[in-house]
ZAMARGU-4260 file (C-alpha; in steps of 0.2 Angstrom, whole numbers, plus 5000, padded with zeros to 4 digits):
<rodrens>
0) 4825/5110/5142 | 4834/5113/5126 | 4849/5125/5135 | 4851/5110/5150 | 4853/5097/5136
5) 4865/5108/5129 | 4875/5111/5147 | 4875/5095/5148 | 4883/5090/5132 | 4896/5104/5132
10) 4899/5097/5150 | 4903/5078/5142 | 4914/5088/5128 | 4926/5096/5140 | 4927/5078/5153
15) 4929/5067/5139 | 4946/5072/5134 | 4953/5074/5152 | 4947/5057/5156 | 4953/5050/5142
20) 4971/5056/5144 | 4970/5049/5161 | 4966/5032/5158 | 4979/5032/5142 | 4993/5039/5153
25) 4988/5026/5167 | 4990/5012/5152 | 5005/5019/5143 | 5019/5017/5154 | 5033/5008/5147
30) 5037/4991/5156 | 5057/4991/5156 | 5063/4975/5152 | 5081/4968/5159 | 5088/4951/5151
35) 5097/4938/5163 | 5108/4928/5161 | 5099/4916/5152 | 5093/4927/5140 | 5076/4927/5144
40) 5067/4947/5144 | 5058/4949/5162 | 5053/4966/5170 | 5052/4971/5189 | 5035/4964/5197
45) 5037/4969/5214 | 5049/4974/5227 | 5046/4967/5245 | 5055/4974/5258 | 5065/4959/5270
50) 5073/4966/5281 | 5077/4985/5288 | 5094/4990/5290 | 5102/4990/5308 | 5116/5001/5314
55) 5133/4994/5320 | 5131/4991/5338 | 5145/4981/5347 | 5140/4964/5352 | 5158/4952/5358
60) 5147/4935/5360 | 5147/4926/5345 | 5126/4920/5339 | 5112/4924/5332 | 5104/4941/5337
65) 5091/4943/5324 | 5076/4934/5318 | 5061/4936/5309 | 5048/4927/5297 | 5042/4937/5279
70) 5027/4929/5268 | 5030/4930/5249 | 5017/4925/5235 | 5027/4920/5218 | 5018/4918/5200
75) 5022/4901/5191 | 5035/4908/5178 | 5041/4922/5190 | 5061/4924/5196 | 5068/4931/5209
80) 5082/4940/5216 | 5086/4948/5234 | 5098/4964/5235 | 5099/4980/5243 | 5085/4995/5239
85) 5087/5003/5224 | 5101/4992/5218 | 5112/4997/5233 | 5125/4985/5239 | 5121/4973/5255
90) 5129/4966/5272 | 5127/4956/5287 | 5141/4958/5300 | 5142/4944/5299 | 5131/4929/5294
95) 5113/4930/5284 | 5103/4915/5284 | 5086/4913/5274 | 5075/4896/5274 | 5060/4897/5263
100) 5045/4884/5267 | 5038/4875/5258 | 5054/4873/5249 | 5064/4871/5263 | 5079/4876/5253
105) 5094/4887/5261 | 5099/4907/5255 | 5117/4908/5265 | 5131/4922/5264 | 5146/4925/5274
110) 5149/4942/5272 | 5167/4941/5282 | 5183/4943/5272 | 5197/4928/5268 | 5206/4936/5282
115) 5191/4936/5294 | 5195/4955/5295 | 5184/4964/5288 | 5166/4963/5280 | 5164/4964/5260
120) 5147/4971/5253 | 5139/4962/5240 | 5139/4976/5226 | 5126/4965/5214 | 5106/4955/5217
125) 5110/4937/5220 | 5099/4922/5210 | 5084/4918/5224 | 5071/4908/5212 | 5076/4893/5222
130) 5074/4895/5236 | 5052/4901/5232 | 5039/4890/5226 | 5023/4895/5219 | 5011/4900/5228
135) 5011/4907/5245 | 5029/4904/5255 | 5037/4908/5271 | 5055/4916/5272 | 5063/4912/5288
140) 5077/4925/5291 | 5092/4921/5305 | 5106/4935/5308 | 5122/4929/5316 | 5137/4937/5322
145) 5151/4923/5320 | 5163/4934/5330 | 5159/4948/5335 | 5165/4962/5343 | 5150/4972/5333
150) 5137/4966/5323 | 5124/4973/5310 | 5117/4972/5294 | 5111/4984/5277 | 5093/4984/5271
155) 5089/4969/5260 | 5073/4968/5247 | 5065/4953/5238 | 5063/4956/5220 | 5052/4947/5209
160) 5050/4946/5190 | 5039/4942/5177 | 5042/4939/5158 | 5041/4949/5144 | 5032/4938/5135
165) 5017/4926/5140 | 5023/4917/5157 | 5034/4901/5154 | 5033/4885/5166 | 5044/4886/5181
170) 5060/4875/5181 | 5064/4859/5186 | 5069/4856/5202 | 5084/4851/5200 | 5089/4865/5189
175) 5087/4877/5203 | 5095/4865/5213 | 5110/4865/5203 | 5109/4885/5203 | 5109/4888/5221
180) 5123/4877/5225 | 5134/4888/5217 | 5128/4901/5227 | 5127/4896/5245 | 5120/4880/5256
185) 5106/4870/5246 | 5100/4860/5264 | 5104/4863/5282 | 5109/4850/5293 | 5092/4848/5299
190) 5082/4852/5286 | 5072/4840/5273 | 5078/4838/5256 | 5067/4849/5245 | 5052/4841/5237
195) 5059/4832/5221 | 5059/4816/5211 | 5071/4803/5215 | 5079/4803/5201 | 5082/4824/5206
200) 5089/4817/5224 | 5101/4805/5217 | 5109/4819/5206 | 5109/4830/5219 | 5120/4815/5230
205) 5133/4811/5214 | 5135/4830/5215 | 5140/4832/5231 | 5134/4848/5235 | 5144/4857/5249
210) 5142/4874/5256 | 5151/4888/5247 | 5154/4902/5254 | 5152/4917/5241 | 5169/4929/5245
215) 5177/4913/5239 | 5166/4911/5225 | 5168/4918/5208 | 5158/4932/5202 | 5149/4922/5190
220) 5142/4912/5204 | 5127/4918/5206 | 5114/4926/5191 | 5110/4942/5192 | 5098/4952/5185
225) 5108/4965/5173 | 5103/4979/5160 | 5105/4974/5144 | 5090/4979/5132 | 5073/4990/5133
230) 5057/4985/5125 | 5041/4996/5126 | 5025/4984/5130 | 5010/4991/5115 | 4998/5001/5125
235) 4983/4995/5126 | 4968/5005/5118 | 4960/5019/5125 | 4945/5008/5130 | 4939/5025/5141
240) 4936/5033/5122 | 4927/5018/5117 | 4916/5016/5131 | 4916/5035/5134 | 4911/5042/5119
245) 4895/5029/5117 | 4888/5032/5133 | 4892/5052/5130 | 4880/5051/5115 | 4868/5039/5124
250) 4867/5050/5140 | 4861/5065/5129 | 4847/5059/5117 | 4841/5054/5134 | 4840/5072/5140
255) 4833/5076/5121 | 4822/5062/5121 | 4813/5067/5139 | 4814/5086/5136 | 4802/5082/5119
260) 4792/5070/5131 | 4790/5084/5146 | 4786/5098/5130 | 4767/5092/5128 | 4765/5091/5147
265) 4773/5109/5152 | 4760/5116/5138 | 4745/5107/5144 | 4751/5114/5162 | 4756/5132/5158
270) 4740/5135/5147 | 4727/5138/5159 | 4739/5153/5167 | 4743/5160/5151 | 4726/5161/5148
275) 4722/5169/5164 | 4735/5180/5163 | 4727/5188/5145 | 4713/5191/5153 | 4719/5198/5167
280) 4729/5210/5155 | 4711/5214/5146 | 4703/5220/5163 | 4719/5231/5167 | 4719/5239/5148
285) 4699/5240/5150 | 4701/5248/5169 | 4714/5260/5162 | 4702/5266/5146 | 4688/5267/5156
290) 4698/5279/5169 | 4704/5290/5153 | 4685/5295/5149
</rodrens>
């Protein structure tokens, strides 16, 4: 008993370390933090895939030829952008066009030229916090080709964010309102006017908010998530050591504890036999003299 109490503690030496190693490495990872343009420190959440990319395939009648519905649950305090995979740039030959419900607001980009020649990447995320409300939300995605004679489109990912710090209250609806107007379309013609106070709507009315499209809006139109300083998050304590270790020690004076209880018992048991056995050894050593004389 005392050689298994042993194993089994020399077992629990060599796991310990190993596991905790393990649950430090899963804990230590660095959370990279990115600052927009508002100065506020988030770090990448998730990545949700929108739309696959389609290859150039001619097409001379102008309309939509693509459709499709994606559901997105957003954090309060969380922001959003939409860009290409792994920062790469984005396109639709010609017209993207993304309603999000409840919201109701409009994501619009014509990615034709002045010219009307020739299609122009976006090389950078765009802003798309408006366009999500918390909670659960329904992305409505309509691809057009305007004129055709081919149509396609690149790859396009949902990017959400979460603060650095504790998470902050989303913001007023009529500061996102504001943002997305620089951007593309805040309402289609048929759509409802996003769920805000009346006081919200009448700004929204004195500021007369048009379409824009964004080859003929500045660069700065839009806020884009960009590199500008790393913080490590602290690790959090190895709670595997702190819950390991006691259980370790509590796992063996059990074995030690029932090996001393079994002792008495396998004495008591084994008595009778080694009794037995002595006296079987005195017959043999008696039967061997007695055969000597």
């Amino acid at each position: 008993m005392q050689r298994v109490s042993l194993l089994l503690a020399l077992l629990l030496a060599l796991l310990t370390p190993a596991l905790v190693r393990a649950q430090d490495n899963a804990f230590s990872r660095e959370v990279v933090c990115t600052e927009t343009a508002d100065a506020e420190a988030m770090f990448l959440s998730q990545v949700i895939p929108l739309l696959d990319a389609i290859p150039e395939q001619p097409n001379a009648n102008a309309g939509v030829f693509y459709t499709t519905e994606v559901e997105v649950f957003m954090e309060e305090g969380m922001k959003a952008t939409i860009g290409g995979p792994d920062g790469q740039p984005f396109w639709t030959d010609d017209q993207i066009r993304i309603v999000g419900h409840p919201s109701k607001n409009v994501w619009m980009r014509d990615f034709r030229s002045g010219d009307r020649l020739h299609i122009v990447p976006e090389p950078e995320p765009q802003d798309f916090y408006y366009v999500l409300s918390p909670g659960q939300n329904t992305l409505h995605i309509t691809l057009e080709n305007l004129l055709g004679p081919v149509q396609s489109t690149s790859a396009y990912v949902l990017m959400l964010w979460q603060p650095c710090s504790a998470p902050v209250a989303a913001q007023p609806a009529v500061e996102a309102t504001e943002a997305m107007s620089a951007t593309t379309a805040l309402l289609d013609a048929g759509d409802a006017a996003p769920p805000a106070a009346e006081s919200d709507q009448e700004t929204l009315k004195e500021a007369d908010v048009q379409r824009v499209s964004l080859a003929e809006a500045p660069d700065t139109a839009y806020v884009a998530v960009q590199p500008a300083r790393v913080q490590a998050v602290a690790r959090p304590l190895p709670t595997l050591l702190w819950l390991g270790a006691p259980l370790g020690l509590l796992l063996l004076g059990l074995v030690l504890w029932q090996g001393r209880q079994m002792a008495p018992t396998l004495q008591r048991s084994l008595r009778p036999a080694l009794v037995q056995a002595r006296a079987s050894w005195r017959d043999l050593k008696a039967w061997l003299e007695s055969m000597q004389k």
